[in-house]
C-alpha positions as CSV (number, residue, x, y, z in Angstrom):
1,X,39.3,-14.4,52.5
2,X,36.7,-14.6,55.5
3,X,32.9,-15.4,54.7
4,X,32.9,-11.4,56.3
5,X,35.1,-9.9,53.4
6,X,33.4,-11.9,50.7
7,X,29.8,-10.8,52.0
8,X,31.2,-6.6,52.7
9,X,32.7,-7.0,48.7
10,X,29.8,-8.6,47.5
11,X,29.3,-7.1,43.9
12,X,25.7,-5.2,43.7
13,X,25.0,-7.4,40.6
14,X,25.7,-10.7,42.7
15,X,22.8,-9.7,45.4
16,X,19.9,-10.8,43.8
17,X,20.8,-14.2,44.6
18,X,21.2,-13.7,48.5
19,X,17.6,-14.8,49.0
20,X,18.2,-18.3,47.2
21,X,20.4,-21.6,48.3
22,X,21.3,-22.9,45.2
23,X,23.2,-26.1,45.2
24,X,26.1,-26.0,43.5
25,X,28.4,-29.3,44.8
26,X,29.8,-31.4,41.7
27,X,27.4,-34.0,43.1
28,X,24.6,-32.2,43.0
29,X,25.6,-31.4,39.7
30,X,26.3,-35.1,38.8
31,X,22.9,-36.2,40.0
32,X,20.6,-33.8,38.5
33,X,22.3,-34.3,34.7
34,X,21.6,-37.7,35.1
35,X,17.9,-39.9,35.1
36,X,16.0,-38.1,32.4
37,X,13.9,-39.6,30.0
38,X,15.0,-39.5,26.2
39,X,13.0,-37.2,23.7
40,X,11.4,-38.4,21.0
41,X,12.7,-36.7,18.1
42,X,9.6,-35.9,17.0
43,X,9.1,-32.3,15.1
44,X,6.7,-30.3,14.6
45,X,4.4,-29.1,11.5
46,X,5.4,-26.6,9.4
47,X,3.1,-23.2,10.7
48,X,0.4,-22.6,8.5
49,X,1.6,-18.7,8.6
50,X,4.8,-20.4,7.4
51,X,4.0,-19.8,3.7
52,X,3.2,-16.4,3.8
53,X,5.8,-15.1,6.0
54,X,8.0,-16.0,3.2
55,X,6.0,-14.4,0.8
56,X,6.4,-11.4,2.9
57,X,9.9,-11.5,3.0
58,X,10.2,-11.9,-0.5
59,X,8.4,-8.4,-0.9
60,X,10.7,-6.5,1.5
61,X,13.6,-8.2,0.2
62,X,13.2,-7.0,-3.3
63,X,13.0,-3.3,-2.1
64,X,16.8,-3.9,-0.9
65,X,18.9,-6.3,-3.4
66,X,22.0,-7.2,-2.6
67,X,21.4,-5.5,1.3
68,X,21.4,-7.1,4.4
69,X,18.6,-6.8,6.9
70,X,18.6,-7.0,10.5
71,X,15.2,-7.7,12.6
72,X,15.6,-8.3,16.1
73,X,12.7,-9.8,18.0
74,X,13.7,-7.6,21.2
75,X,14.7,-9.0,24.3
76,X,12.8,-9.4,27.7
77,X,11.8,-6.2,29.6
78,X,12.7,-6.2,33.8
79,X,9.2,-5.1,35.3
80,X,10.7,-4.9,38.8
81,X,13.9,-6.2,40.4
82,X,14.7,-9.5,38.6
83,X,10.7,-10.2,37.3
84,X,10.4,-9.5,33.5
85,X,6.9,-8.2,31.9
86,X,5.4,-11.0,29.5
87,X,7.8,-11.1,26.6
88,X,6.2,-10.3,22.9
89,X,8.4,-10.2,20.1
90,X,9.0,-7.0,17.8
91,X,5.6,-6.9,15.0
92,X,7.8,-6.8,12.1
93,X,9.8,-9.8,13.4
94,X,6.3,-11.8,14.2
95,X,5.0,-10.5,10.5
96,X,8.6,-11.8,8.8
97,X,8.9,-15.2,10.6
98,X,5.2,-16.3,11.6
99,X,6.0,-16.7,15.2
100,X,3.7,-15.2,17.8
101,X,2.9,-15.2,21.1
102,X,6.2,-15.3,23.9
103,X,8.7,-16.6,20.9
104,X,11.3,-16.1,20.9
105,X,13.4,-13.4,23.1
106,X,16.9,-12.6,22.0
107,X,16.1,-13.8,18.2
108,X,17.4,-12.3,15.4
109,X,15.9,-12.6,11.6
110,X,18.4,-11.3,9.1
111,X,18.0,-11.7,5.3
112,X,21.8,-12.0,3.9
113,X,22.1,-11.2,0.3
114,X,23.2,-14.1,-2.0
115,X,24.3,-14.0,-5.6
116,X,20.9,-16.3,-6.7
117,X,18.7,-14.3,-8.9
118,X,16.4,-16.2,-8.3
119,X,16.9,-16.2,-4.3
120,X,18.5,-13.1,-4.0
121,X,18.3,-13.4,-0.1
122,X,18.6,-16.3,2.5
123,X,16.6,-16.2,5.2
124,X,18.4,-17.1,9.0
125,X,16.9,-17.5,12.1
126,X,19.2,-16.5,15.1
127,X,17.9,-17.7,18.5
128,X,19.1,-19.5,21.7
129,X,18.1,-22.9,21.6
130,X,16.9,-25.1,24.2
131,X,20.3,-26.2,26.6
132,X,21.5,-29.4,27.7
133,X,20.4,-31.3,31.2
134,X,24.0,-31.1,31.9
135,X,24.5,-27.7,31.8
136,X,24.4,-24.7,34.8
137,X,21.6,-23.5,32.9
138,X,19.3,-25.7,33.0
139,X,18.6,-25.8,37.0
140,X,20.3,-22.2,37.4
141,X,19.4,-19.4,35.1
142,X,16.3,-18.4,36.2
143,X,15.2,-16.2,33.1
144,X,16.2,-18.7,30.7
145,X,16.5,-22.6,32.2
146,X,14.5,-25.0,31.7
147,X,13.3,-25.8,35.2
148,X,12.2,-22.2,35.5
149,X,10.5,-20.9,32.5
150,X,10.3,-23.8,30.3
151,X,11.6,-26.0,27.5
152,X,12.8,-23.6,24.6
153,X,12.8,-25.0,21.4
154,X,15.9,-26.9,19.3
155,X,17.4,-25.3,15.9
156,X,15.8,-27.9,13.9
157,X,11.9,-27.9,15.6
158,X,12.3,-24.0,14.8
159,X,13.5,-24.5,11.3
160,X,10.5,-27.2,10.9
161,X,7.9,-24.9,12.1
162,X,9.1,-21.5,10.1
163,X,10.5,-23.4,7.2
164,X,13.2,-21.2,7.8
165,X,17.3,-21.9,8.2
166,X,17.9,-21.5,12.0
167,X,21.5,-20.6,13.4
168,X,22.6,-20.2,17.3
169,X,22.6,-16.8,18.7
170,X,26.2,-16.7,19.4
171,X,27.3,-17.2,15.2
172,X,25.2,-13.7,14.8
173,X,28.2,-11.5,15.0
174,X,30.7,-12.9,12.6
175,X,27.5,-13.5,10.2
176,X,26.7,-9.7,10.3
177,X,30.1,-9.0,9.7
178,X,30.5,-10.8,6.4
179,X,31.9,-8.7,3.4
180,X,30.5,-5.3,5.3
181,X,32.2,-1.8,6.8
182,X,32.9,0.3,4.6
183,X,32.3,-0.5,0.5
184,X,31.0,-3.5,1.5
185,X,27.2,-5.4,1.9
186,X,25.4,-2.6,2.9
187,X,23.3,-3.3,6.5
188,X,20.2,-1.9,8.0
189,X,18.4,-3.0,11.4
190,X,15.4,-2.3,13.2
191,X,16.4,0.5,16.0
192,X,15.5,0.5,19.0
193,X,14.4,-3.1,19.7
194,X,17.4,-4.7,21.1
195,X,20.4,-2.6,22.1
196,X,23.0,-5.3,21.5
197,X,22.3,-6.0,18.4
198,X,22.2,-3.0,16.9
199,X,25.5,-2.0,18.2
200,X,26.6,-4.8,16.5
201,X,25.4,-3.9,13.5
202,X,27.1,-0.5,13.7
203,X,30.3,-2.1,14.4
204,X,29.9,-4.3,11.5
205,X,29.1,-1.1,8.9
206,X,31.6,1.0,10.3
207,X,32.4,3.4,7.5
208,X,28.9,3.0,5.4
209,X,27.7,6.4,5.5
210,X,24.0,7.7,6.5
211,X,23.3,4.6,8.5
212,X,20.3,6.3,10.3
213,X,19.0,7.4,7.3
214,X,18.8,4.2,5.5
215,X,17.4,2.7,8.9
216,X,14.2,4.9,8.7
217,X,13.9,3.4,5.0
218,X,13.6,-0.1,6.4
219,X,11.2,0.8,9.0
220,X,9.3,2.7,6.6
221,X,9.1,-0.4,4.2
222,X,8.3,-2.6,7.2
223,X,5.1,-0.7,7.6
224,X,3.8,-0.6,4.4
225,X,3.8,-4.0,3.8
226,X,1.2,-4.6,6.4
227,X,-0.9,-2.1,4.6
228,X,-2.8,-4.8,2.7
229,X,-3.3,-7.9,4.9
230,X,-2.5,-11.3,3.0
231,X,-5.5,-14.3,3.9
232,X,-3.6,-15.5,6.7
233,X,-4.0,-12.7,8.3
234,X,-7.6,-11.6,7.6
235,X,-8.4,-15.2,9.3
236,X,-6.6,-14.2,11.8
237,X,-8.0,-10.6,12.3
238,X,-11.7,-12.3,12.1
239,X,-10.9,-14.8,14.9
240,X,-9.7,-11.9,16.9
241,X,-12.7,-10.1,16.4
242,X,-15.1,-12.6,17.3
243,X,-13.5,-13.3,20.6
244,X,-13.9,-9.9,21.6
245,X,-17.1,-9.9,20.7
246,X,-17.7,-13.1,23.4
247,X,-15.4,-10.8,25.8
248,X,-18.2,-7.9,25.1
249,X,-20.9,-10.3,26.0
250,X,-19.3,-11.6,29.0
251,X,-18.6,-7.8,29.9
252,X,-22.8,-7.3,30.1
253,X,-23.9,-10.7,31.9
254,X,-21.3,-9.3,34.4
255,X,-22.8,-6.3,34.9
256,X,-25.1,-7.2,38.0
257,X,-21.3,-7.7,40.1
258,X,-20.1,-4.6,37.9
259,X,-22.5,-2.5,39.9
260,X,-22.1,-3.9,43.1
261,X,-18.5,-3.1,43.0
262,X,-16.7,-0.5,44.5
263,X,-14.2,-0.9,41.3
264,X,-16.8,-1.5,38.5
265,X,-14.5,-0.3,35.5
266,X,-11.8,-2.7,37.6
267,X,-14.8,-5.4,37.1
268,X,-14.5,-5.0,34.0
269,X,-11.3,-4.6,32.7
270,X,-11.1,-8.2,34.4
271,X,-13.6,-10.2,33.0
272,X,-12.4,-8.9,29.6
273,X,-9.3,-9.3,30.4
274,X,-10.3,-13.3,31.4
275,X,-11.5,-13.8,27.4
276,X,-8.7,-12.7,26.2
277,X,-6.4,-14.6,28.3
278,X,-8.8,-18.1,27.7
279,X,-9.4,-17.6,23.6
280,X,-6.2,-15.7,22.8
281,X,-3.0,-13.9,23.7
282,X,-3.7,-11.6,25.9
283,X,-5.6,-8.0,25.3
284,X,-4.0,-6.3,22.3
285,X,-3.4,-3.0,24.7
286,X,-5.1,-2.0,27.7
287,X,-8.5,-2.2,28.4
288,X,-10.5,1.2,28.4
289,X,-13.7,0.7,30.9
290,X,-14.8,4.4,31.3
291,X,-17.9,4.7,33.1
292,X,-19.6,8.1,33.2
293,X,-17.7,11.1,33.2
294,X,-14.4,8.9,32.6
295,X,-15.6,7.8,29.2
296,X,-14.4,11.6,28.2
297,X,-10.8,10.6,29.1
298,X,-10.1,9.4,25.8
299,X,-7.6,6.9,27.0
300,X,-8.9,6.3,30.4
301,X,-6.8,3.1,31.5
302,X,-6.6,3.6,35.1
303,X,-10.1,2.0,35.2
304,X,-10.6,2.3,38.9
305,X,-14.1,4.2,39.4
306,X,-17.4,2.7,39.8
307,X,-20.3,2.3,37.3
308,X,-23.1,3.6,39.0
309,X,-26.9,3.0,37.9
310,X,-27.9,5.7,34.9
311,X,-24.3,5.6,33.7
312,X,-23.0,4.6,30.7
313,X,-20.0,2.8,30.3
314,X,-17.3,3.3,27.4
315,X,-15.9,-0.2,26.5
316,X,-12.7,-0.2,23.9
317,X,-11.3,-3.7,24.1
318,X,-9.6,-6.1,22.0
319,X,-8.6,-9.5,22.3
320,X,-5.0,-10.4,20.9
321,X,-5.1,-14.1,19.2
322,X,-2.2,-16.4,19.6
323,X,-0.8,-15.2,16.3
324,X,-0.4,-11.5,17.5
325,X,-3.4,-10.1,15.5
326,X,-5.5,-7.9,17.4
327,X,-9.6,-6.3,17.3
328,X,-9.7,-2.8,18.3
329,X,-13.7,-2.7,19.0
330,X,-15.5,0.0,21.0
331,X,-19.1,-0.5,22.4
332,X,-21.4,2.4,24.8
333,X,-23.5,0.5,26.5
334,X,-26.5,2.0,29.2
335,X,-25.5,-0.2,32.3
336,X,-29.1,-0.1,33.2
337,X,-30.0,-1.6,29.8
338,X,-31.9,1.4,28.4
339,X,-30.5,4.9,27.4
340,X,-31.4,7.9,28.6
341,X,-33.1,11.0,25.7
342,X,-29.8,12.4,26.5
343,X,-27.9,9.3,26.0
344,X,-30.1,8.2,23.0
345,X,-29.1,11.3,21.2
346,X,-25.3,11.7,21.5
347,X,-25.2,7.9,20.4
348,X,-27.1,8.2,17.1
349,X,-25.2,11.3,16.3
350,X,-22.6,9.0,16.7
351,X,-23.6,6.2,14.8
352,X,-25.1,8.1,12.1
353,X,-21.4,9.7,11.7
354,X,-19.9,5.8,11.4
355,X,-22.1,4.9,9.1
356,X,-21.4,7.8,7.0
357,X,-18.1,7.1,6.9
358,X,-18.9,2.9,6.5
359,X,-20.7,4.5,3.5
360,X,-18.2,6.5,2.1
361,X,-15.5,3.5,2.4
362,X,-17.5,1.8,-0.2
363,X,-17.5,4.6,-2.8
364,X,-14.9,3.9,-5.3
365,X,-11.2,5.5,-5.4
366,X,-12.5,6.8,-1.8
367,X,-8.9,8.2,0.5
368,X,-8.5,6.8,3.4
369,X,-8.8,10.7,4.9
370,X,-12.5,10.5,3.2
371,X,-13.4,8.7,6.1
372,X,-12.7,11.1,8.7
373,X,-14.4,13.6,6.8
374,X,-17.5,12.0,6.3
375,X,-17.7,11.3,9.7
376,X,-16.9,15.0,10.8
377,X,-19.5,16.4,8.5
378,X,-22.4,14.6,10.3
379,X,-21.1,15.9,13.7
380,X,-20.8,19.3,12.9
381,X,-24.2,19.3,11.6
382,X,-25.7,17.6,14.6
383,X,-23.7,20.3,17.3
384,X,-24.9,22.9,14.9
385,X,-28.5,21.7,15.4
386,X,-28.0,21.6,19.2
387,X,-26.8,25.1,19.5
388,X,-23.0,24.4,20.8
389,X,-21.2,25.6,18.4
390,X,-20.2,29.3,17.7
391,X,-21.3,29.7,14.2
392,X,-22.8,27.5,11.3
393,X,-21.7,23.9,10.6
394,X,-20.0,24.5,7.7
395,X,-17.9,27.4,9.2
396,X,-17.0,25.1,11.7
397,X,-15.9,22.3,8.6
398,X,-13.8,25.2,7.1
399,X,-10.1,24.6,7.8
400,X,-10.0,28.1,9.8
401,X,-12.9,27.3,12.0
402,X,-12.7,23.3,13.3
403,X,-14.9,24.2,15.9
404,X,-16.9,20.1,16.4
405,X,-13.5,19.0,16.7
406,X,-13.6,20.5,20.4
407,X,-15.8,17.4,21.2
408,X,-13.6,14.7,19.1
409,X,-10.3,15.7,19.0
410,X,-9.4,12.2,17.6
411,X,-9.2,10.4,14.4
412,X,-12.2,8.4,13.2
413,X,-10.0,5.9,11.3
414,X,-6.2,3.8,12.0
415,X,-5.6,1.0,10.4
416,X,-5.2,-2.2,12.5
417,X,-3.5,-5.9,12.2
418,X,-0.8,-6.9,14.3
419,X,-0.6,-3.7,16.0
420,X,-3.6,-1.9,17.1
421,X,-2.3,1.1,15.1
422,X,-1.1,-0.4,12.4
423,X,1.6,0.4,10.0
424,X,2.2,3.8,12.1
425,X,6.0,4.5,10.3
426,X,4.4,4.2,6.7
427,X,4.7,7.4,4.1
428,X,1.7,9.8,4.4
429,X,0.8,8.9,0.5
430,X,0.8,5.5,1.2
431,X,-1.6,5.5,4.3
432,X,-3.2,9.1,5.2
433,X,-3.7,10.5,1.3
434,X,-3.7,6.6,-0.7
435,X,-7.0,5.2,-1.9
436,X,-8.3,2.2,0.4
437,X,-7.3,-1.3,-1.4
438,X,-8.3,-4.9,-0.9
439,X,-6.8,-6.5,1.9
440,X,-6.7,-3.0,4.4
441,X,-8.2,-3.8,7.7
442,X,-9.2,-0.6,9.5
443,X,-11.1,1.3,12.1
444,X,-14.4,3.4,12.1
445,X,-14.5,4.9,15.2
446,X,-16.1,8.6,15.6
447,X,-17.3,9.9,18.9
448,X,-18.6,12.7,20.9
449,X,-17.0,13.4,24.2
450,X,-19.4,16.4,26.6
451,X,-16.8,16.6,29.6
452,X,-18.8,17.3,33.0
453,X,-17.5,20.7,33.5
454,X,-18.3,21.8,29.8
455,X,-20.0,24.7,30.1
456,X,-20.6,25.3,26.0
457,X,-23.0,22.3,26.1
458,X,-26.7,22.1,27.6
459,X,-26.7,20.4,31.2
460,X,-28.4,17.5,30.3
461,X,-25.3,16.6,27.9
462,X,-22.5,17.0,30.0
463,X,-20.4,13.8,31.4
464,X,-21.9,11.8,28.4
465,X,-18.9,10.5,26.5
466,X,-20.0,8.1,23.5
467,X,-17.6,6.0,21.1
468,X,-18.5,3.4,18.4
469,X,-15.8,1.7,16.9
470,X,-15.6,-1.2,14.2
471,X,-13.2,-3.3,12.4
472,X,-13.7,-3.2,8.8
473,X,-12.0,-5.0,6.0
474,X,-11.8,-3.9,1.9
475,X,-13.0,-7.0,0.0
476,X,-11.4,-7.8,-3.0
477,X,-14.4,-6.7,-4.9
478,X,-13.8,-3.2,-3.3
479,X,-17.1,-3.8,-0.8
480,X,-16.3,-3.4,2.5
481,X,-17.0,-5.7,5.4
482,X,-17.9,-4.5,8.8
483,X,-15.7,-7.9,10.9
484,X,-17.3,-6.8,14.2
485,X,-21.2,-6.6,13.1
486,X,-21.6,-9.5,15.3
487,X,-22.1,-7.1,18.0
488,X,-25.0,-4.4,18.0
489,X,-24.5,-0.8,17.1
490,X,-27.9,0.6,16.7
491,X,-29.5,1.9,20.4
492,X,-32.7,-0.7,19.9
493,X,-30.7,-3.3,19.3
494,X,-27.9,-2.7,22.0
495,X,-30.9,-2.2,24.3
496,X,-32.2,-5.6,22.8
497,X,-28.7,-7.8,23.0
498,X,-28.5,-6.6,26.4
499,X,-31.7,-7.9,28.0
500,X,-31.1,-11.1,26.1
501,X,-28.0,-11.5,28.2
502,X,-29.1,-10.5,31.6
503,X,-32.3,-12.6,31.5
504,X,-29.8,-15.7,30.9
């Protein structure tokens, strides 16, 4: 065949590599196998999360005896052409093995039943370890060698850190197979995190009936057992929290370049965005920096206006620690320092609606719904004093009327950990309608949103869009604690933190 035919009938999935000249000669091969330095075999120290990701997967494992379960950690995501987006690992996989940050794509946890009363699951790893010098791999595979993204990790430095048994990738099929189908181990798998191996799975448990079904149960379980946070991961929420509140700070003593941008909310989504990066993960989701009217866009990502002097800017940010855990804080802050009469009196209709809320948190056997409607009841009462709404406050609290809820259409309250919103797939009665517990980590976040073409609301309101959000955490005394008090909430002492920056 001519260098002609093999270019015309050059396979699509082949033409990627046109732009490279990889070497490929057996010497070239030969030569770079050879000359490394031996490793050490030196491993590493068990994880300190270690010990209570097996605690955890005791708990889900007693819900299904005898059962096996199937958590992938999801595979790598193509952003554009052959560049993937920043890999991070399924939550329920990070909760059940410890592991956070880019570890480890392709992995599998499954929890194989075993005859042990005592034990009644085993614990396996499945993951792609780290390949030999010698191998194409190594200098070739540009998603997974070496001498492009890395040194991976070995089977036993994985095992060492997790404290868990690790198995190559490539034995998960036959081990999902064991004694299933139909009458056999029963299996269930996370859906919709890695495509392979849940068609795996269905291969394996062909014949077991209501297979979706007993799916939703497993995600369901996976949820509520990050309802009540273990003391790993309370440490964990608090150093998230106080990084953001360093990435708030920063956020102010930038505000002289803020101002002078074109791009101000761009500003600073960035210097945010820099904390986050230097004391953590990454941001737990995006960055909302919504100046002025934006700040009524209630998920105003785009962040690509200017902060002009007289605005204020709506900052909801969150730094993601190496662990996973994330803060979920929100700050309005006057970018000239001081707010406006207008400004002054949205926010402390705001705060005053947090703190009834912080104060009904701390009432005992309060619902987690209790929250919201504290919150709600100080709102309405406030719009009813300014006129705005079309009747009394209480007729607008009556189910039939909801009339406030035209100026916060959101929740105050989600709870939060190692997803911003938290334990999303558990059962209403165990997160909506239950009674808050020690160990919840949660949100208190009410708001008031005056959109610039409202025309229910007095001028001087409109295009002010105000939300104050804190992470709080039930004590084990049933007190709760406010984890993001390091950073101000009443207007004097915004005002206050704020000069204390700028004059640095």
């Amino acid at each position: 065949m001519s260098d002609t035919d093999r270019q015309e009938n050059q396979p699509l999935s082949e033409r990627g590599s046109n732009r490279s000249q990889r070497p490929s000669s057996p010497a070239f091969r030969a030569f770079i196998a050879s000359g490394w330095a031996e490793q050490p075999p030196a491993l590493p120290e068990q994880s300190p999360a270690a010990p209570f990701a097996a605690a955890r997967r005791e708990r889900l494992g007693a819900r299904f005896p005898g059962e096996r379960l199937v958590l992938p950690a999801g595979t790598l995501v193509t952003r554009s052409n052959d560049t993937d987006y920043r890999f991070r690992p399924h939550s329920a996989f990070a909760h059940l093995t410890g592991l956070g940050t880019d570890q480890e794509p392709d992995a599998v946890l499954v929890l194989h039943p075993t005859d042990d009363d005592a034990a009644p699951h085993e614990a396996v790893l499945y993951f792609r370890p780290r390949a030999g010098k010698d191998t194409e791999e190594f200098f070739a595979d540009s998603r997974y060698g070496e001498l492009w993204v890395g040194q991976r990790p070995s089977l036993e430095e994985v095992a060492a850190l997790t404290g868990l048994r690790t198995a190559h990738i490539d034995s998960l099929a036959d081990e999902l197979a064991k004694d299933a189908g139909a009458g056999g181990v029963q299996l269930r798998v996370v859906r919709g995190v890695d495509a392979a191996v849940q068609a795996r799975v269905e291969t394996a448990r062909t014949g077991q009936p209501e297979t979706e079904a007993a799916d939703a149960v497993l995600a369901e379980a996976l949820s509520e057992l990050r309802l009540r946070k273990d003391p790993f991961e309370v440490e964990e929420m608090r150093k998230a929290v106080a990084a953001t509140a360093e990435g708030f700070a920063d956020v102010v003593r930038a505000l002289p370049r803020v101002l002078a941008h074109h791009r101000g909310e761009r500003v600073i989504e960035g210097v945010f965005g820099a904390r986050a990066r230097e004391d953590g993960n990454a941001t737990g989701y995006d960055t909302i920096a919504a100046a002025g009217n934006h700040a009524n866009t209630l998920h105003w990502i785009r962040n690509d206006g200017a902060v002009r002097p007289g605005d204020l800017v709506l900052i909801d940010a969150g730094v993601e620690v190496e662990s996973l855990y994330t803060a979920d804080v929100t700050r309005t802050i006057p970018v000239d320092g001081v707010f406006t009469e207008p400004q002054r009196r949205v926010y402390e209709a705001v705060l005053e609606a947090a703190d009834a809320a912080f104060a009904r948190a701390a009432e005992p056997g309060v619902r987690f719904r209790d929250l919201h409607a504290a919150a709600m009841e100080i709102l309405a009462h406030r719009l009813a004093e300014w006129g705005v709404l079309p009747g009394s406050a209480q007729e607008s609290l009556a189910e039939e009327g909801q009339f406030h809820r035209r100026w916060m259409v959101h929740g105050t309250s989600h709870h939060l950990g190692i997803d911003v919103h938290d334990c999303a797939q558990a059962r209403r009665e165990m997160y909506l309608d239950a009674e808050l517990e020690p160990g919840m980590v949660f949100t208190i976040e009410p708001g008031l949103y005056f959109r610039a073409d409202d025309l229910t609301v007095p001028a001087e309101l409109r295009g002010i869009g105000v939300r104050i959000e804190d992470d709080v955490l039930v004590r084990e005394d049933g007190s709760v604690e406010n984890l993001s008090a390091a950073l101000p909430r009443r207007a004097d002492d915004v005002e206050a933190w704020m000069a204390s920056l700028l004059e640095r």
